[in-house]
C-alpha positions in Angstrom: 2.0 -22.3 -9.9 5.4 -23.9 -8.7 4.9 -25.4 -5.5 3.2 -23.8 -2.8 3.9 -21.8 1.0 0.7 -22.6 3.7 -0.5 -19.5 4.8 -3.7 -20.7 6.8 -5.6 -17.2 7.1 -9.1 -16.0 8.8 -8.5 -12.4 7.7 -6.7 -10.7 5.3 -5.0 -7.1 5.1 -4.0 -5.2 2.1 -1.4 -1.7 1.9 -3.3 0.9 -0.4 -1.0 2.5 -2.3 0.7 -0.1 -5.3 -1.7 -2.9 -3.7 -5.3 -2.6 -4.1 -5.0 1.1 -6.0 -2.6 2.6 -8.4 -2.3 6.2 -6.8 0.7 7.1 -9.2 -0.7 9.0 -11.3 -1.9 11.5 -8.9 0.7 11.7 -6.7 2.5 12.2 -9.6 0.6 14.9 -10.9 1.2 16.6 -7.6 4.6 16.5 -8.1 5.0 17.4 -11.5 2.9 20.3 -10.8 5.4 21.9 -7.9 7.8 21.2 -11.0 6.3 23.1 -13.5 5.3 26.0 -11.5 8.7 26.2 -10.7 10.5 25.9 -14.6 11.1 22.1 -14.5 10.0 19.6 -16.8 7.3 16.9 -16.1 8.8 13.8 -14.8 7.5 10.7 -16.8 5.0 8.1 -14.3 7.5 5.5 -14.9 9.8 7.6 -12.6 7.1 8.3 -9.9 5.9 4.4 -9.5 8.9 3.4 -7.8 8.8 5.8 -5.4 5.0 5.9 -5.2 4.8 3.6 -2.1 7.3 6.0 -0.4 4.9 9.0 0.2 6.0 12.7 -0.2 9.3 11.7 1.3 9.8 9.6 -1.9 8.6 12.1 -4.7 10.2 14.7 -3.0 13.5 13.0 -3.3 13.0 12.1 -7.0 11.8 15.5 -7.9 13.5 18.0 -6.0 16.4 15.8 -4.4 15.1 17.3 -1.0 14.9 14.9 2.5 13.6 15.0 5.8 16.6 17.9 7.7 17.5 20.1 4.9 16.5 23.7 4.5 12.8 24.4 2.5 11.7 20.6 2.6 9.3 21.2 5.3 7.2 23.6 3.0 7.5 21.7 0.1 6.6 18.7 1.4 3.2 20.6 2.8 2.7 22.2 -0.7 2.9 18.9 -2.2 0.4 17.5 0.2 -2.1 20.4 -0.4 -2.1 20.2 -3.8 -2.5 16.0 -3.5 -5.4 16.6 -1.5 -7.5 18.6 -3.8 -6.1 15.8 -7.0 -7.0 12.5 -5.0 -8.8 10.9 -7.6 -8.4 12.2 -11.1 -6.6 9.3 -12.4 -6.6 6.9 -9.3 -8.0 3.5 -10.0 -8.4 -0.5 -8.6 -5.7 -2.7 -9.8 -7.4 -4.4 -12.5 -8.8 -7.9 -10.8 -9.1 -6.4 -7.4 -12.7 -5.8 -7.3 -12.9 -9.5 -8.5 -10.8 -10.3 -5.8 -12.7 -8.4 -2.7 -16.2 -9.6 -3.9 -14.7 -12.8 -3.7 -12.8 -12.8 -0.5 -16.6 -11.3 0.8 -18.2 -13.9 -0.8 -16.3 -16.1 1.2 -17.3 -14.5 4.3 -13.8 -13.2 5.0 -13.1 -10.6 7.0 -10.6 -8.0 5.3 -9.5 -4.1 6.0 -6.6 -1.7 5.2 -3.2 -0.8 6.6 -1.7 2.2 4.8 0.8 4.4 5.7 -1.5 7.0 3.9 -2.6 9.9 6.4 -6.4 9.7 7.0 -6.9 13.0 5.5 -5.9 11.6 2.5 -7.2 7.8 3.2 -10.8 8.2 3.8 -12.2 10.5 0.8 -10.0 8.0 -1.5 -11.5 4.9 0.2 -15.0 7.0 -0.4 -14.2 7.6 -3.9 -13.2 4.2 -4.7 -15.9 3.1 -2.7 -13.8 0.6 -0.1 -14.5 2.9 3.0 -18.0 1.0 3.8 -16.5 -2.5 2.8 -13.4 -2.8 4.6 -13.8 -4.4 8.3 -11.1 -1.6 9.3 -9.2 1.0 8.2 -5.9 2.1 10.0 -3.8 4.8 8.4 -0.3 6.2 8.5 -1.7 8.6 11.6 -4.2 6.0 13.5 -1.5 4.7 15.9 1.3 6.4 17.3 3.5 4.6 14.7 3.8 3.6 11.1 4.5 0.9 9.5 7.3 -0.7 9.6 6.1 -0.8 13.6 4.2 -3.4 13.6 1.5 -1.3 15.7 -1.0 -0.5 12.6 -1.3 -4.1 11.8 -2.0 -5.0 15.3 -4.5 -2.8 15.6 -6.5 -3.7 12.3 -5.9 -7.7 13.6 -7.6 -6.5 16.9 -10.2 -4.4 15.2 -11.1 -7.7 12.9 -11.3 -9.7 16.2 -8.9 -12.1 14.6 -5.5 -13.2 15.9 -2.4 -11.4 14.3 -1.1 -14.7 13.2 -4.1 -16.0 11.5 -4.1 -12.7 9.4 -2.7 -12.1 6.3 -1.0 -9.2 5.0 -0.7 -8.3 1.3 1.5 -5.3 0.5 4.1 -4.1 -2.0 6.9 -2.7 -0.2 9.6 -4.1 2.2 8.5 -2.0 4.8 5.3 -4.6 4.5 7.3 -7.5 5.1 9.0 -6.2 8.2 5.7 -4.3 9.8 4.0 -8.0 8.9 6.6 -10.5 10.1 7.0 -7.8 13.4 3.3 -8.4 13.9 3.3 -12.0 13.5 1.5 -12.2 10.5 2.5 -14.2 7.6 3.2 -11.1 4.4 2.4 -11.7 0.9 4.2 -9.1 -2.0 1.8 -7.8 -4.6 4.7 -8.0 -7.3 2.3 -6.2 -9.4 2.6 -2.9 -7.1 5.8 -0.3 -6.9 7.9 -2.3 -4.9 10.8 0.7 -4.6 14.3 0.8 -6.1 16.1 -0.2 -3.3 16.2 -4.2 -2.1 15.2 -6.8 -5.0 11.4 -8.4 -3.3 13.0 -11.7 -3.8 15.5 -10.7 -0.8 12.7 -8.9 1.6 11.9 -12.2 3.2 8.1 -12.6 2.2 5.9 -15.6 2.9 5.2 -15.9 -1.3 4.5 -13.7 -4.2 1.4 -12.7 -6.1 1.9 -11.6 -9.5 -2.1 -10.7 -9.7 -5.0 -9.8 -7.5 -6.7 -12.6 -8.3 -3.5 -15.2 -7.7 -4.4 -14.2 -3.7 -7.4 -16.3 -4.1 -5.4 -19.1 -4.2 -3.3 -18.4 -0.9 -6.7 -17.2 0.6 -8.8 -20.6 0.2 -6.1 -23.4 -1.3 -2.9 -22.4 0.5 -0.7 -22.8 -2.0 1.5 -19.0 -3.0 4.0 -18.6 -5.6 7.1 -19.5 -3.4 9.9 -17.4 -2.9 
């Protein structure tokens, strides 16, 4: 690894979504379903990841071209999120290496939750699925505080609820949003360039503290300091 970024750390945070679980493929399904019924043709997952991070917003925009403001998105934004609901886990899975990486970070002793922008009624049955719900020190989703991310609010309240200062956390996500919603926080943000990571802004340019190109490269940044720089 090519030099290295300190990013001194007594907790750590991770996004959900393109971090510590590939949700694609579900969300996806969701959508392509609404498609189908509908006359359109599956979309391929290679066209869903990028916007996977984004939410309904996102695969709305990518499968319908419909937004936030324009005429019929309301209801097919809550048909997309009722039929996501009862498809939460068909083909969800860990990153490979992340299970390697929590037992390890545990292990270790440290402390370590979730910030998603995920709703709870979608967050918590995952997180049981997956079994993280029981393991993660916190949990604070896209309707915990009156604010998502990017406001930095979510990540102060998992820093509060790990009883560790905001800037001795770190934060781990795979979207630019991350980077701001971290850096507002005060906490040090490294990019899973593994995850979705969008289609707008290159990561290189989002202003993150280093890059991991693997779960288990944040064992490195956790317990040597040393992050791929940027």
């Amino acid at each position: 690894m090519a030099g290295s970024v300190n990013l001194p750390g007594r907790g750590v945070l991770f996004d959900l979504d393109g971090t510590l679980a590939d949700t694609a493929p579900d969300l996806g399904f969701a959508l392509n379903q609404q498609r189908l019924v509908r006359g359109m043709p599956e979309l391929p997952i290679e066209a869903v990841r990028s916007q996977a991070s984004s939410g309904a917003r996102g695969l709305l925009k990518i499968g319908f071209n419909i937004e936030p403001g324009q005429s019929g998105y309301d209801a097919m934004r809550d048909e997309f999120l009722d039929i996501y609901e009862r498809n939460l886990s068909r083909n969800t899975r860990l990153f490979p290496g992340v299970s390697a990486l929590l037992e390890q970070v545990e292990r270790r002793g440290l402390r370590w939750g979730i910030v998603t922008n995920k709703a709870e009624r979608f967050t918590f049955p995952l997180l049981r699925t997956l079994t993280l719900m029981d393991r993660a020190a916190c949990v604070i989703c896209g309707d915990t505080t009156p604010n998502p991310k990017p406001h930095p609010a979510p990540l102060l309240a998992a820093a509060e609820k790990l009883g560790t200062p905001a800037r001795q956390c770190i934060y781990v996500g795979d979207d630019e949003r991350d980077v701001q919603a971290g850096h507002a926080a005060g906490m040090p943000v490294v990019v899973a360039r593994y995850g979705y990571l969008g289609n707008g802004t290159p990561p290189e340019q989002w202003g993150a503290d280093g890059f991991i190109d693997a779960p288990e490269d944040l064992l490195g940044v956790l317990f040597d300091g040393a992050a791929r720089p940027i």
